[in-house]
C-alpha positions in Angstrom: 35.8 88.6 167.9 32.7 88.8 170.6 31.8 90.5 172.9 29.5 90.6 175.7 27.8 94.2 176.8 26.7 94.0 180.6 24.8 96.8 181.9 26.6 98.8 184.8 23.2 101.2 185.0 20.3 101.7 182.7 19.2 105.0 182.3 15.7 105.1 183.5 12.9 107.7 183.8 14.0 110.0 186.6 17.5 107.7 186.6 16.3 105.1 189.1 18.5 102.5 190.7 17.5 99.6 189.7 17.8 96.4 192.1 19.9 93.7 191.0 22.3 90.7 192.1 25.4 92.2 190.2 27.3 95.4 191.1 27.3 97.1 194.4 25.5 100.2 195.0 26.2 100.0 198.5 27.3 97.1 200.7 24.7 94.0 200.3 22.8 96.0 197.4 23.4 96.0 194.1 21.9 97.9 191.1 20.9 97.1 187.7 22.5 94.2 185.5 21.9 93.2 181.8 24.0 91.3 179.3 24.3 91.5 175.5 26.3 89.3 173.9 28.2 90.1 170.5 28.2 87.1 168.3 30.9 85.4 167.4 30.2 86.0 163.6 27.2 87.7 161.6 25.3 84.5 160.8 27.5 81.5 161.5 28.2 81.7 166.0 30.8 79.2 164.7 32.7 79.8 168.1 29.7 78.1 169.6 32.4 76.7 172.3 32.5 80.3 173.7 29.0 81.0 174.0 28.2 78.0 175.8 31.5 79.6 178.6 30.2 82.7 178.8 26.5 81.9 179.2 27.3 79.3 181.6 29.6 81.2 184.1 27.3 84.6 183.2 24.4 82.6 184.8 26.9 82.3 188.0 25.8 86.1 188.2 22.7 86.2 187.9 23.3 88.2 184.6 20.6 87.9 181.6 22.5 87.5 178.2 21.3 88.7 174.8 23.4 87.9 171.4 24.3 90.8 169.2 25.9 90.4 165.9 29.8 90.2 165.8 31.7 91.1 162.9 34.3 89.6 159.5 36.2 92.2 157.9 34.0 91.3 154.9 30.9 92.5 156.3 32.5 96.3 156.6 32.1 98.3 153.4 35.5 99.6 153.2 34.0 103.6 152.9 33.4 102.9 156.5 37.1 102.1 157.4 38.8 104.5 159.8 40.3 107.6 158.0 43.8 106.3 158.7 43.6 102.8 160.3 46.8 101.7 161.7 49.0 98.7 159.8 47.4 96.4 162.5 44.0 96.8 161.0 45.1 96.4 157.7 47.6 93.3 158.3 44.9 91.4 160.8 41.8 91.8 159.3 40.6 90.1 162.2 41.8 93.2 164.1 39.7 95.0 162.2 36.8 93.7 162.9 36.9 93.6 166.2 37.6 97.2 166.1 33.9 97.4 164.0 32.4 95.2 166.8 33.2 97.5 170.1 32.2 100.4 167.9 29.1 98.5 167.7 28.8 97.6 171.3 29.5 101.3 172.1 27.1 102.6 169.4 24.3 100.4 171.1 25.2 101.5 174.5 24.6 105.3 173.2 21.8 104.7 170.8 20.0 103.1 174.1 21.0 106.0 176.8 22.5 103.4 179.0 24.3 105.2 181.6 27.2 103.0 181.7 27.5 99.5 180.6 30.5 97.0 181.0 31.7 95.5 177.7 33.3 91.9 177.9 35.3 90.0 175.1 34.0 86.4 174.6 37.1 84.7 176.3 36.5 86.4 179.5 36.9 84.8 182.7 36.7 85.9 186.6 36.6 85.1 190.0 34.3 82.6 191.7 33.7 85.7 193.8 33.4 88.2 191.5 30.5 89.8 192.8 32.2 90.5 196.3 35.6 91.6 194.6 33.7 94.5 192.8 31.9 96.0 196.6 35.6 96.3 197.5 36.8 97.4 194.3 33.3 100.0 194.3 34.8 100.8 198.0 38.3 101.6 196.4 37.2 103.5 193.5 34.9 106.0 195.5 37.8 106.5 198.4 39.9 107.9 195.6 37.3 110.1 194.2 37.8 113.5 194.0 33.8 114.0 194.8 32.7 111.9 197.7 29.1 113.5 198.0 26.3 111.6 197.3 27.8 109.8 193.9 25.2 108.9 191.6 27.5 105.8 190.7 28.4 102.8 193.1 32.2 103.6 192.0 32.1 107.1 192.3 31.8 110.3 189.8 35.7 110.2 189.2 36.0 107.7 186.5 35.4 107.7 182.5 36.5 103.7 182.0 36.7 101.1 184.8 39.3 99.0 182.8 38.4 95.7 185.1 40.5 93.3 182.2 43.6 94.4 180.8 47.4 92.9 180.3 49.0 96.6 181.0 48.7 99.2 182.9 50.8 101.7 185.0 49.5 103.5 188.2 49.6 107.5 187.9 50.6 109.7 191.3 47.9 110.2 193.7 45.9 107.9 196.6 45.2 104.3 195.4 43.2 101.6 197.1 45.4 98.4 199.1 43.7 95.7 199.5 46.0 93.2 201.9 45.8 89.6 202.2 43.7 89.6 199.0 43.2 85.4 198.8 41.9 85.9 195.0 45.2 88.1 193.8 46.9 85.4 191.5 51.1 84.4 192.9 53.3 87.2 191.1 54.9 84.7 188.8 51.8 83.7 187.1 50.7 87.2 186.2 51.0 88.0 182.7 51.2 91.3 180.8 53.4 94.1 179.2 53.6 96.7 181.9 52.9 96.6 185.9 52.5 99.3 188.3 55.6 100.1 190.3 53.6 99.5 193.6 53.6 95.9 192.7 57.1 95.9 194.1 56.1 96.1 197.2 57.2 93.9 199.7 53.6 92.8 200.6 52.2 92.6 196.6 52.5 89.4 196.5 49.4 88.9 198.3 47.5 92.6 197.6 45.5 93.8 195.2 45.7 97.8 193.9 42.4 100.1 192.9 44.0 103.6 191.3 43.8 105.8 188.5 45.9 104.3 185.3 47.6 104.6 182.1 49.4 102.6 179.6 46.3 100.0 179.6 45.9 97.2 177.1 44.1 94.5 176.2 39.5 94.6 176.8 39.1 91.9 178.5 36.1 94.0 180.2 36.1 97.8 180.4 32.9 99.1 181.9 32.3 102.7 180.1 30.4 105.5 181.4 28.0 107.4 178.8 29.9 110.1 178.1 33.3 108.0 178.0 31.5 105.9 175.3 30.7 108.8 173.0 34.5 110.0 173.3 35.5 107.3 172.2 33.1 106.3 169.4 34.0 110.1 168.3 37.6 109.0 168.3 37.8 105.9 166.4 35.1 106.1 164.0 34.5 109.6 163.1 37.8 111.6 163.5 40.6 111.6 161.1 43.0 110.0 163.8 45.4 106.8 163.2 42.7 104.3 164.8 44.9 100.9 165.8 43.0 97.7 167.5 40.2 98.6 169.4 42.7 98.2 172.8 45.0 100.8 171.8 42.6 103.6 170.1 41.4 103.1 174.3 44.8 102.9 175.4 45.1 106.0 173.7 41.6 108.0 175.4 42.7 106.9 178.7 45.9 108.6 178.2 44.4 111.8 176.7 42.2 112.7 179.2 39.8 109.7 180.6 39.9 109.1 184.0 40.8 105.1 184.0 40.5 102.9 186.9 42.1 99.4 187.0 43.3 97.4 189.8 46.2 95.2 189.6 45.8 92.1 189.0 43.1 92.7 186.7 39.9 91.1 188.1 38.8 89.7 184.7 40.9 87.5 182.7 41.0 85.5 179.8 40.0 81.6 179.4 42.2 79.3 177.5 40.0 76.0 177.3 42.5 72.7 176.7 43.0 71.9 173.3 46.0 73.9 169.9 46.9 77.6 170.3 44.9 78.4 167.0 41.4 77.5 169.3 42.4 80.3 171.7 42.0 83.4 169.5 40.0 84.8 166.8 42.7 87.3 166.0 45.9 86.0 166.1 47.0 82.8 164.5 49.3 80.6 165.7 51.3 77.9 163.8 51.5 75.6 166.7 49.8 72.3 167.0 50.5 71.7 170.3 48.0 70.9 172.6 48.2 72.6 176.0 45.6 72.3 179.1 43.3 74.6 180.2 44.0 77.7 181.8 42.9 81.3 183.1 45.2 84.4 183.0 45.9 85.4 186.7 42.3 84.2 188.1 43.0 82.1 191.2 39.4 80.1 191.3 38.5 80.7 188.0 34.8 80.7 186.8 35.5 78.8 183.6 37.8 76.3 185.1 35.5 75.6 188.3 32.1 75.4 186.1 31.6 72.1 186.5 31.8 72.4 190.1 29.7 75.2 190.5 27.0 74.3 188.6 27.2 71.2 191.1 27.2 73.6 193.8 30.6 71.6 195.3 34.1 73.3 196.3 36.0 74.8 193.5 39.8 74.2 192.8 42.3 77.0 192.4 44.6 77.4 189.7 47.9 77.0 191.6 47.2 74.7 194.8 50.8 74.7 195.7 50.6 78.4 196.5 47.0 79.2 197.3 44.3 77.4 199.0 43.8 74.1 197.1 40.0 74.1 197.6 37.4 76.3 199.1 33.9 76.7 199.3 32.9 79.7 197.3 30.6 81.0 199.6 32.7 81.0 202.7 35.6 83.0 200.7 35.6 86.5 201.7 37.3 89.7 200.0 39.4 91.3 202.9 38.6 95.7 203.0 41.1 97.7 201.9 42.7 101.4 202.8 43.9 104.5 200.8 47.5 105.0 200.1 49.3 107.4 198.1 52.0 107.2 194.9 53.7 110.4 195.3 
C-alpha cells in the first residue's frame, strides 16, 4: 500500500496563506500545496509502475512529490498491533499494513503541525480538471457551513475530513451543494460502490454532482484531514483499546462518531486500473484471475491517468465513455458549471 500526503495548508508562522496552483482559497487563488509520497515498500518501490502514475499526473498540478516509506506486515513489531485488530487485519496482512502506513502519514502530518493535508492512496486518479472541480466543491462546502464568517479554510470551518475518494457514502439531512449539468459527473451506470446517497435518484442526477455532510463512507482514495481530525483519529486506531479494522473503516467509523465528513457524489478522485491481470491492480487483495482486462478509471469521465499521454502532449484528451459524454475536449476550454444549496429534510 502507498500513499501520497498532499498538503491542503501548512501551518506557518502567524498561519499564513501560502500561494499556490492547487486548492482554491478563493476564486482564481489558491493556497499552499505539497506532496509526499508513501512508498510502495520500505526498501524495494517494487510497484515502481505506480510511482511513475502518480508523479506524472501529480506534475499535471503543479504539486511537488516527496517519497515516504510504505509498509509489509513484517516490518511492524507485533507489540505495536492494535489492541484488538479486526479479523481483516489479521487475515490480509496486507490490510494491515496499510493500516500502519496512514497511521504514518497521519503521524507525519501531526508531528509537522500541518494544518490540514490531503492523503492519497497510490492508485488514485482524477479529473483533467481537477483543480476547477475543487473552487466549486470549496464553493459547496462553505455554502453548507454552519460559520460563514471569515473561514480560515477555503472549504469552510464546518468540516473534520473532506472524503474527496470513496466507494460509499450516504448523505445526512440538512442543505447540500447541486451542481447541474456537471460535464465531469461519470453516466450512473458506470458508478461503482456499496452505498449512494438517496439524492442520486433524482431525476436530474444523472448529470449532477452533490457536495453534503456524509456517513457510511468507504474506501481512501483521498481524504483531506484537518489537524485536529488527524489526531482523532491516530488516537483512535493506534492508541485506544478499540476493534481497529482496515484503515477505511476505523475512518468510516470517526466520521460516524462525530467528524463532520464532506463528500460529493460521484467522488472526485478515483482509482486507476492500468491494462494488464487483476492481481496488478491491488496490493491488498488477491485475485485468482489471469485475465487480462484494459485500462480503466472508477467513475472519472477524462481521467488523468488514462489521458497522460495526451496531456503531457498538451493535445485533446478522450473521455472514458464517448458514447455518452463528449468524445474529446480540450482541457482548458472545459468548464465546472456553479452550483446552489438544497436541502435533504
Amino acid at each position: 500500500m502507498a500513499l501520497t500526503l498532499t498538503l491542503l495548508a501548512r501551518r506557518l508562522p502567524e498561519y499564513a496563506i501560502v500561494p499556490s496552483p492547487l486548492f482554491p482559497f478563493e476564486d482564481g487563488a489558491f493556497h499552499s500545496a505539497h506532496a509526499y509520497y508513501v512508498g510502495a515498500e520500505k526498501e524495494y518501490f517494487d510497484r515502481t509502475d505506480k510511482r511513475d502514475a502518480i508523479t506524472l499526473i501529480s506534475s499535471f498540478l503543479g504539486v511537488d512529490i516527496e517519497w515516504i516509506d510504505g509498509v509489509k506486515q513484517d516490518d511492524i513489531n507485533p507489540k505495536a498491533y492494535p489492541s484488538k485488530p479486526g479479523h481483516h487485519l489479521l487475515d490480509r496482512p496486507n490490510t494491515l499494513g496499510s493500516w500502519r502506513a496512514h497511521m504514518n502519514a497521519l503521524q507525519t502530518m501531526i508531528a509537522r503541525g500541518y494544518s490540514s493535508a490531503l492523503i492519497l492512496e497510490d492508485d488514485s486518479d482524477w479529473d483533467v480538471s481537477f483543480k476547477d472541480q475543487m473552487v466549486e466543491f470549496a464553493r459547496g462546502a462553505r455554502a453548507i457551513s454552519t460559520k460563514q464568517d471569515n473561514p480560515h479554510s477555503p472549504y469552510g470551518d464546518s468540516w473534520d475530513l473532506l472524503w474527496l475518494g470513496h466507494c460509499s457514502s450516504r448523505a445526512k439531512k440538512g442543505p447540500y451543494w447541486k451542481i447541474p449539468n456537471d460535464p465531469t459527473v461519470a453516466p450512473l451506470q458506470y458508478r461503482t460502490g456499496f452505498k449512494h446517497p438517496s439524492i442520486i435518484d433524482e431525476p436530474d442526477a444523472a448529470f449532477s454532482r452533490y457536495i453534503y455532510l456524509a456517513e457510511d463512507l468507504l474506501c481512501s482514495y483521498g481524504i483531506a484531514w484537518t489537524l485536529d481530525a488527524a489526531r482523532n483519529a491516530l488516537a483512535r486506531m493506534s492508541m485506544l483499546e478499540l476493534d481497529v479494522a482496515a484503515a477505511d473503516v476505523g475512518f468510516h467509523v470517526a466520521c460516524d462518531g462525530g467528524l463532520r465528513c464532506l463528500t460529493s457524489e460521484p467522488a472526485l478522485i478515483g482509482s486507476y486500473r492500468r491494462a494488464g491481470p487483476p492481481q496488478a491492480d491491488s496490493d491488498i487483495e488477491i485475485f485468482e484471475s489471469t485475465e487480462w482486462h484494459e485500462a480503466g478509471s472508477g467513475h472519472i469521465v477524462w481521467s488523468s491517468s488514462l489521458n497522460a499521454l495526451r496531456l503531457a502532449a498538451g493535445s485533446t484528451v478522450k473521455a472514458q465513455w464517448p458514447e455518452i459524454t463528449p468524445p474529446e475536449i480540450d482541457p482548458m476550454k472545459l468548464k465546472i458549471p456553479k452550483g446552489h444549496l438544497e436541502d435533504l429534510s
